[in-house]
N, C-alpha and C positions, 0 to 999 in steps of 0.2 A: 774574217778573222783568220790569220796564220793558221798551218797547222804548230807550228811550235808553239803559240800560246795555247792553241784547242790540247795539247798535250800538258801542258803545266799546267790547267785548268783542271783536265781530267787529274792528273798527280793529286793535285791538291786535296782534288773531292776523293781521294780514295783514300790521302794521308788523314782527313776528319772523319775518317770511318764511316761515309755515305748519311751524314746525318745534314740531311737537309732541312731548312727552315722557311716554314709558312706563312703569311700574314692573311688575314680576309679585311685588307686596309677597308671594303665598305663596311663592315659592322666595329670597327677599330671607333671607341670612345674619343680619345685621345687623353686618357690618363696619365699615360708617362710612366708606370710602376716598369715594362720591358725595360726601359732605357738606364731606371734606376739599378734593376738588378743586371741587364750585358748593355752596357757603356759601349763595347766594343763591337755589337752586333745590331744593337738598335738605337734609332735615332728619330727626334719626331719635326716633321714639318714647321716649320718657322712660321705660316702663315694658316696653318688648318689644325695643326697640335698632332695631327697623324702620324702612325707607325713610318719607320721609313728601316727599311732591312737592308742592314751596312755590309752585312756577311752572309751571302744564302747555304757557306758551305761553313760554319766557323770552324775555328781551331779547336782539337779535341779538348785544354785549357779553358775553353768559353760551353763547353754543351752543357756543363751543370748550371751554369747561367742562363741558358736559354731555355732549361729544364723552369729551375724557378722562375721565368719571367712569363712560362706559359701559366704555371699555378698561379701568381700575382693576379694575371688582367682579369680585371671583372668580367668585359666582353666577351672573354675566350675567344679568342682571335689569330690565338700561337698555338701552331700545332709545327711538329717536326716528322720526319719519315729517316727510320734508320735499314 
């Protein structure tokens, strides 16, 4: 990787306020309730129904979404680190 992208990558993760997003895809049900509440951040497998994490850094815009899509999943499977 460039250093100029390694730098808009860091930019980015610092402009989302360091809130990073988790999945534990083995205990991941495949409910779908993430994808229902961040569209934007999660996405599920075509072939397994699994989480798939579109955004590991979202946009501050999307954290209240990722907030409730970890309350939704039954598995508990979404955790974040701020």
């Amino acid at each position: 990787m460039s250093r100029r992208k390694q730098k808009l990558l860091r930019l980015n993760h610092e402009e989302a306020e360091n809130v990073k997003v988790k999945v534990d895809v083995d205990k991941c049900i495949g409910a779908g309730l993430c994808v229902l509440a961040a569209p934007r951040v999660f996405a599920q497998n075509d072939e397994t129904g699994l989480v798939i994490v579109l955004q590991e850094y979202p946009e501050p815009d999307e954290q209240e979404a990722v907030r409730e899509a970890a309350r939704l999943c039954p598995a508990l499977v979404i955790s974040f680190e701020e």
